[in-house]
Structures are given as structure tokens and as C-alpha cells.
LOFI-595693 format. One record per residue (C-alpha): residue in three letters; residue number from 0; chain; x negated, y, z negated. Coordinates in Angstrom, 3 decimals. Layout:
BEGIN
{"ala",NUM,"A",{X,Y,Z}},
...
This chain:
BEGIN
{"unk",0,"A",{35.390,138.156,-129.073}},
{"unk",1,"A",{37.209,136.842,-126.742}},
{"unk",2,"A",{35.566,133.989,-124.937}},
{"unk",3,"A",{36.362,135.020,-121.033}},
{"unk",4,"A",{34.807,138.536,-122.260}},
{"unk",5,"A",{31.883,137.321,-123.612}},
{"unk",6,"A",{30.798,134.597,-120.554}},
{"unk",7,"A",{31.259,137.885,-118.420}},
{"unk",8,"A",{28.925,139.658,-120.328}},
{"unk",9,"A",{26.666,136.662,-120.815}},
{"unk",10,"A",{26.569,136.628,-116.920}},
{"unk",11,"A",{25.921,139.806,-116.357}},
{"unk",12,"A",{22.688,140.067,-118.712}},
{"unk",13,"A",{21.574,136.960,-116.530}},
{"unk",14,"A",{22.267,138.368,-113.399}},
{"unk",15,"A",{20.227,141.801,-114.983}},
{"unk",16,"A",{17.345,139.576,-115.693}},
{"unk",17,"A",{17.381,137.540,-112.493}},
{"unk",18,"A",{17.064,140.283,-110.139}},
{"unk",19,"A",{13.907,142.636,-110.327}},
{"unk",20,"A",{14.406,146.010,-111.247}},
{"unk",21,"A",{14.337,148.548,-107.893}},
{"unk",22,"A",{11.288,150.013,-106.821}},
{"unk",23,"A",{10.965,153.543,-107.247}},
{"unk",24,"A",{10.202,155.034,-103.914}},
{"unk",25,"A",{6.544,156.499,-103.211}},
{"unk",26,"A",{6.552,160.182,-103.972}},
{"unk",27,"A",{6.629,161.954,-100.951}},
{"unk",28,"A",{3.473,164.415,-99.755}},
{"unk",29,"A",{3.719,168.161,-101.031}},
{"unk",30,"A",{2.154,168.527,-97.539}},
{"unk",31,"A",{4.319,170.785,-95.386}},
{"unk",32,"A",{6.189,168.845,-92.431}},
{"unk",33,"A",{8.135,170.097,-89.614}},
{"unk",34,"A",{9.473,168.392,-86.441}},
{"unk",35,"A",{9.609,168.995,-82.910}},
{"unk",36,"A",{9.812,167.162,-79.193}},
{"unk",37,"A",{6.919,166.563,-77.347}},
{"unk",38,"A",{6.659,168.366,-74.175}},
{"unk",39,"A",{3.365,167.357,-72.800}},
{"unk",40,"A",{0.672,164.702,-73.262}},
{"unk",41,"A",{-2.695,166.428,-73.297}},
{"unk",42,"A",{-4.962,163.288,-73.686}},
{"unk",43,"A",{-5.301,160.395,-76.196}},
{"unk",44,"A",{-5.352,162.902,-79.243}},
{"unk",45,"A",{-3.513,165.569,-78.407}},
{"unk",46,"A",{-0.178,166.644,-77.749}},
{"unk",47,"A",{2.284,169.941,-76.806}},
{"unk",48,"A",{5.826,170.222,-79.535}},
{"unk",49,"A",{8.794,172.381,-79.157}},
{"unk",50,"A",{10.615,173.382,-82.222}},
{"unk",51,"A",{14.562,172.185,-82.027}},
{"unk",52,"A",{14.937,176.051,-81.161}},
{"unk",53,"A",{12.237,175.730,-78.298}},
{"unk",54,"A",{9.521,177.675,-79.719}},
{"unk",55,"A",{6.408,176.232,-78.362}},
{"unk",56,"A",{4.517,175.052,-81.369}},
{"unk",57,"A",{1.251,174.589,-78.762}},
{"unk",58,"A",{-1.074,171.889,-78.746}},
{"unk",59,"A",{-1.163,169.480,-82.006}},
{"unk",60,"A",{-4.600,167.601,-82.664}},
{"unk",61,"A",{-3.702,164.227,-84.194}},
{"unk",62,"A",{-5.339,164.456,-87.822}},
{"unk",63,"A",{-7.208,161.069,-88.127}},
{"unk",64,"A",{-8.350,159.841,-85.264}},
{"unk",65,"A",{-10.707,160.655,-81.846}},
{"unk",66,"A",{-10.250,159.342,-78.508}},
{"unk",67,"A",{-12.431,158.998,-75.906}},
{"unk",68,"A",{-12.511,162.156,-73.816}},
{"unk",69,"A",{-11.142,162.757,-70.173}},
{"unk",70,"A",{-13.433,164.146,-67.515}},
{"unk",71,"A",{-14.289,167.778,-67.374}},
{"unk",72,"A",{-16.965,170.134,-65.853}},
{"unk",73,"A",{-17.794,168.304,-63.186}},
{"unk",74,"A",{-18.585,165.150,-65.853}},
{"unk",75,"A",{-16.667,161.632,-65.625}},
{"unk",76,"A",{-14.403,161.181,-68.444}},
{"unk",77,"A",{-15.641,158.194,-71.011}},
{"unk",78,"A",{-14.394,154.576,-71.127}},
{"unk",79,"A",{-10.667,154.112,-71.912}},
{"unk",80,"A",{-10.304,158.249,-71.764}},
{"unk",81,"A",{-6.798,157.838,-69.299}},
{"unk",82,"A",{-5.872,154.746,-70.957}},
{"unk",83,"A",{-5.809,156.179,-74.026}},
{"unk",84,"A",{-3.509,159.204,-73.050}},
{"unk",85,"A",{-1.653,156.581,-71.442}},
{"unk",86,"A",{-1.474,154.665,-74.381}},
{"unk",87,"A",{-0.133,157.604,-76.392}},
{"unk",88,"A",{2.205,158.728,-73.864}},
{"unk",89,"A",{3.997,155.170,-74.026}},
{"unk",90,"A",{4.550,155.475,-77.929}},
{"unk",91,"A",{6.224,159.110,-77.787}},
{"unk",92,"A",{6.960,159.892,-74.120}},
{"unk",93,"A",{7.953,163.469,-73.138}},
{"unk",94,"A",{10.965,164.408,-75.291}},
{"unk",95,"A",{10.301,162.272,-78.087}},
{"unk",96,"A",{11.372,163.945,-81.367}},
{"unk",97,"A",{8.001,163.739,-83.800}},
{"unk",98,"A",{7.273,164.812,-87.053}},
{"unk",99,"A",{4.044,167.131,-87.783}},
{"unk",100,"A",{2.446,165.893,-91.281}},
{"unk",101,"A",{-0.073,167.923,-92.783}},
{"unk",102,"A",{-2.712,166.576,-94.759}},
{"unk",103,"A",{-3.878,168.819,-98.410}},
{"unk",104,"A",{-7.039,167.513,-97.852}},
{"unk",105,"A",{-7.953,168.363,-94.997}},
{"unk",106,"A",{-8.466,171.216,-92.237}},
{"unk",107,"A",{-5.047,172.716,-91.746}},
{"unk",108,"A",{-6.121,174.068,-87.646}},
{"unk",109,"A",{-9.527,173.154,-85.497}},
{"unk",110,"A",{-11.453,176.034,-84.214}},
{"unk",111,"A",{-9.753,176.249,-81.250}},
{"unk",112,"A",{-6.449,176.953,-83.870}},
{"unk",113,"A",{-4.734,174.153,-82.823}},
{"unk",114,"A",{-2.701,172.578,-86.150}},
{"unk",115,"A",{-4.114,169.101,-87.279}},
{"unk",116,"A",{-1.379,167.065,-87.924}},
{"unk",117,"A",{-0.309,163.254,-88.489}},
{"unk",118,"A",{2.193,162.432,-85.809}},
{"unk",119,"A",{5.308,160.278,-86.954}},
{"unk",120,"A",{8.461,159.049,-84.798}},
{"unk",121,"A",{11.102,157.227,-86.716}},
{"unk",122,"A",{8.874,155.612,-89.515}},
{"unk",123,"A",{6.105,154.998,-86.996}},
{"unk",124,"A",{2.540,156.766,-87.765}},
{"unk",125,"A",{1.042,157.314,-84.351}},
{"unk",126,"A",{-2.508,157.491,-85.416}},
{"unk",127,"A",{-2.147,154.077,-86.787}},
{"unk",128,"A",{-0.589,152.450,-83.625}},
{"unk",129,"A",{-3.119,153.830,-81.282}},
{"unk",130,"A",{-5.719,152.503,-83.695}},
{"unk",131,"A",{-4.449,149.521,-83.715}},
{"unk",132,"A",{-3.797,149.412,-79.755}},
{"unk",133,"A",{-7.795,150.378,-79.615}},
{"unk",134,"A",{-7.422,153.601,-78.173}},
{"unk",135,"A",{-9.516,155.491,-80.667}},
{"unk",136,"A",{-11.275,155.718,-83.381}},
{"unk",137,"A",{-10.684,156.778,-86.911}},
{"unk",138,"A",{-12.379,160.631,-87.164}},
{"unk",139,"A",{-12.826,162.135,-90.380}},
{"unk",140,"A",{-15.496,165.251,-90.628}},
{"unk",141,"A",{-14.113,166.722,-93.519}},
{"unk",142,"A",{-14.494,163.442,-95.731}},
{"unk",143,"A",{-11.618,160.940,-95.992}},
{"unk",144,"A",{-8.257,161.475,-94.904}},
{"unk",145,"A",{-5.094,160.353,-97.170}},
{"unk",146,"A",{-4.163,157.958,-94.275}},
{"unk",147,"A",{-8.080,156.766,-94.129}},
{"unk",148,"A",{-7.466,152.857,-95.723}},
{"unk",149,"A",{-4.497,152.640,-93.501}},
{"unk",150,"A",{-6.823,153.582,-90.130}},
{"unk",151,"A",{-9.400,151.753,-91.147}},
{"unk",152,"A",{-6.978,148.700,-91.398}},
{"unk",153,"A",{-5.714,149.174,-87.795}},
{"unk",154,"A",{-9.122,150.096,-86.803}},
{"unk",155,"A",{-10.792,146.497,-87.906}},
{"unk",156,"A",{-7.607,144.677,-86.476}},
{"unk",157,"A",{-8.168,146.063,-83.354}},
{"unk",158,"A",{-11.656,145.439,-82.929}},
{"unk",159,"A",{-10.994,141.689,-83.939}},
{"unk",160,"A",{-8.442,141.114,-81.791}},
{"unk",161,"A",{-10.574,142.629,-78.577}},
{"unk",162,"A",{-7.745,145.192,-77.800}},
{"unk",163,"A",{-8.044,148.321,-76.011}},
{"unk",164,"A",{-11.461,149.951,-75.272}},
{"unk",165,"A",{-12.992,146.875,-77.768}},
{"unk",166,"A",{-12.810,144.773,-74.670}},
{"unk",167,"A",{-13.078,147.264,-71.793}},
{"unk",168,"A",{-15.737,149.652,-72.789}},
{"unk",169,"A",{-19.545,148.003,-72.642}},
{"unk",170,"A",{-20.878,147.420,-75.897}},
{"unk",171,"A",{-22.268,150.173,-77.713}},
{"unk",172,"A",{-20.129,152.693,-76.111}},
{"unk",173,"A",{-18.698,154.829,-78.465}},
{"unk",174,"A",{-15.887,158.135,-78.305}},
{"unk",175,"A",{-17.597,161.669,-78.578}},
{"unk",176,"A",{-17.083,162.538,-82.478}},
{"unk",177,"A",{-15.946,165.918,-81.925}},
{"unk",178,"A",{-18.164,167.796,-84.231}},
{"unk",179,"A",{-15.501,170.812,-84.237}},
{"unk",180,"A",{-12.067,168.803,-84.432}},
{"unk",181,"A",{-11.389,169.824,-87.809}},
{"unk",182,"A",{-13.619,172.608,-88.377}},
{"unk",183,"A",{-12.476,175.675,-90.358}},
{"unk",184,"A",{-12.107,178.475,-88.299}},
{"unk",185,"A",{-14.381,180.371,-89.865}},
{"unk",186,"A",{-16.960,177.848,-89.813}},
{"unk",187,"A",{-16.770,177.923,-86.197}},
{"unk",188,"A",{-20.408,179.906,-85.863}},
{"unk",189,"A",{-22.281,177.685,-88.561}},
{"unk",190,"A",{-20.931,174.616,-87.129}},
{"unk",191,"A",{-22.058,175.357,-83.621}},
{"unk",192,"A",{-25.279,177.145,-84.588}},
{"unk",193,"A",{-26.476,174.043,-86.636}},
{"unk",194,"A",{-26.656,172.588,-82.906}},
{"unk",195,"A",{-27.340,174.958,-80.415}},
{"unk",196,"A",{-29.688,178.374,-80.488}},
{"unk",197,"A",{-27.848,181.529,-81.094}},
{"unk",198,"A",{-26.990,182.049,-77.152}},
{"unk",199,"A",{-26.088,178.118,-76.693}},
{"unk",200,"A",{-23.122,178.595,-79.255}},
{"unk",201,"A",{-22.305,182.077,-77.691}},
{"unk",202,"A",{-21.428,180.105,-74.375}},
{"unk",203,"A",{-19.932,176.876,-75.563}},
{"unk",204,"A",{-17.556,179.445,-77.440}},
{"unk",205,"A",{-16.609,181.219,-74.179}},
{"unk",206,"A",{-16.543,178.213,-72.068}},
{"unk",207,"A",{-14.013,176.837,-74.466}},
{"unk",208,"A",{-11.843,180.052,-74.147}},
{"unk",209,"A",{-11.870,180.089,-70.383}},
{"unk",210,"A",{-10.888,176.402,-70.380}},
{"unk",211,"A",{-8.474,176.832,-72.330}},
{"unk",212,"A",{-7.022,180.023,-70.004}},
{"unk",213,"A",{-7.613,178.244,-66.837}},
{"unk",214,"A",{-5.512,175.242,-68.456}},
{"unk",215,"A",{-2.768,177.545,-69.379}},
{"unk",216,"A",{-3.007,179.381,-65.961}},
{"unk",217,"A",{-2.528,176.320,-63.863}},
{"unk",218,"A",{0.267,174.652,-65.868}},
{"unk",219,"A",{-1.442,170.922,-66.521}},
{"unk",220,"A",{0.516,171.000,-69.541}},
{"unk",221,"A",{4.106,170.175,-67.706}},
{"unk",222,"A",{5.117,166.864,-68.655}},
{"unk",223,"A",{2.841,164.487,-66.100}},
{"unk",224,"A",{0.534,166.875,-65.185}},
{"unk",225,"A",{-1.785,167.723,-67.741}},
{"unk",226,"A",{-5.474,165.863,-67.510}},
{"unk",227,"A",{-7.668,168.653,-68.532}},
{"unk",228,"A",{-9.990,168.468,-71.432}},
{"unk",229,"A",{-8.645,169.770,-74.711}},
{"unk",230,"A",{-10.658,167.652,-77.088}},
């Protein structure tokens, strides 16, 4: 063989066994995704998307998480409620383009039918960075999430580095768990009932409907506007 042929070859099959063999990528969800642009900031855990052909997709609950809740009925809002929208509206102001990730194992809409979604913007999961900002908590009523080690990794480096409502809010104050974030639908009744007598769960049902209508009546959600309660 000739011998400029074979020290090719022979570096070549060092090269191949110096440098590591490529990773395959991670196999990607069989969850359904779509995009969108946000067009309003609700509060710290939920958010307004238009389609790219401008069909409002409504209000998306961030899958994942709960933030502390803003004022409503008359009540004050709990600690780190406006910072936390704040906080959210920083990482994917008004017009961002976002991508809606489903999760198989969980709810696919609230009772209130709003879709439960992870929220990413170029690479970036949104849950996890307002975790790790400390403006919520990790919320998971239907068991773990798929993205649960990941929270609870932003979750404990946020509460050791003080951040966000870890420092603010007095200790022992903790975000309303949102019994019926991720509810089926049709579990709507038993989950309420479970809580409340019959006529209790009649009301909170209606008083979520007319909130809901009185939001959509007075337009909070234009971009800058919206502070009403939408869990």
C-alpha cells in the first residue's frame, strides 16, 4: 500500500477514536405544540396568544407552576402577586412569539377551559425562569409533571439564593394552590363539592363566570391593562 495512503488512513482512524461519537438528540414530546404572540399579561401564570393568523387562542394557564394571586373581590392580592406578573411580563413582553407545549400527562384545559400549557421563547422554558426568579411555585394537582425535576431545581435555587417572594414575603407565606388549575372539566362539580356544600359550589361556579364576563366586558386584557383575577 502505498505509504502516504496508509498514514492518511492511519490518521483518520485516530482522529475517529479521538473525538466522541455525536450525541443523538433527545426525542422530542409527541405532545402537540403550536405557537403564537402574546397579547396580554393576565398575572404571574397566565397569559393571552394570537395565532400568526390572529385568532385569539384566549388565556393560556402556564402548566407547572402557581403564582401568588392579584387582588380581587374587594380582597388584597397576596405577597409578590404584581411582582410576579411583572416578572413574567419582562421575560415575554407583549408581542413576544411563544410556543404552547402540552404535557400527555397532564390536564389538557382547567375548568374554566383555559389550555394548560408550558410556555417556551427561543429555547427558554418560562416556568423554569420564573421559578428560578422566585415568582412562584411549582403546582402539580394531577401528580408530577414531565418538567417536575427541572422546577423543582429552579425552585430550590431560588429559595437558596433569597430571590423573589423568598425574601419579600414573611415567612410562612405561601401562594393559593389553586385546587381547580388543572382540573378536568368534568370534574369541575366533584372537585368543588369535596369543599363547599352543594349551594357553595353553585356560586363559586357563577361568580367565576361573571368574572370572567365582566373581565372580557371591560377590556383589562389590552396589553398594560389587565390586573383582574384569572387564577
Amino acid at each position: 500500500m502505498n505509504h502516504r495512503l496508509s498514514m492518511t488512513l492511519l490518521g483518520l482512524g485516530l482522529a475517529a477514536a479521538i473525538v466522541p461519537h455525536a450525541v443523538a438528540p433527545k426525542a422530542l414530546s409527541s405532545a402537540p405544540v403550536s405557537s403564537g404572540r402574546i397579547s396580554a399579561i393576565s398575572d404571574g401564570d397566565t397569559v393571552r396568544v394570537t395565532s400568526s393568523d390572529g385568532t385569539d387562542l384566549g388565556r393560556i394557564r402556564l402548566l407547572g407552576i402557581n403564582a401568588p394571586e392579584l387582588g380581587h373581590d374587594g380582597q388584597s392580592g397576596q405577597c409578590w402577586a404584581a411582582q410576579a406578573r411583572d416578572t413574567l411580563s419582562r421575560i415575554v413582553p407583549v408581542g413576544s412569539t411563544v410556543q404552547l407545549v402540552a404535557d400527555p400527562t397532564q390536564a389538557d384545559r382547567d375548568v374554566y377551559g383555559r389550555p394548560l400549557r408550558y410556555l417556551v421563547q427561543d429555547g427558554l422554558d418560562v416556568q423554569e425562569a420564573l421559578l428560578r426568579q422566585g415568582a412562584a411555585h411549582p403546582f402539580w394537582p394531577a401528580g408530577a409533571g414531565t418538567r417536575a425535576p427541572l422546577y423543582d431545581l429552579a425552585l430550590t435555587d431560588a429559595q437558596q439564593a433569597q430571590r423573589g417572594l423568598w425574601s419579600a414575603c414573611p415567612k410562612g407565606a405561601t401562594v393559593n394552590m389553586d385546587p381547580d388549575a388543572t382540573a378536568q372539566p368534568d370534574a369541575e362539580y366533584e372537585l368543588v363539592q369535596a369543599q363547599d356544600t352543594h349551594a357553595q359550589a353553585l356560586a363559586r361556579m357563577d361568580r367565576a363566570r361573571r368574572e370572567q364576563e365582566a373581565t372580557d366586558a371591560a377590556g383589562y386584557d389590552q396589553p398594560g391593562e389587565d390586573s383582574t383575577r384569572t387564577r
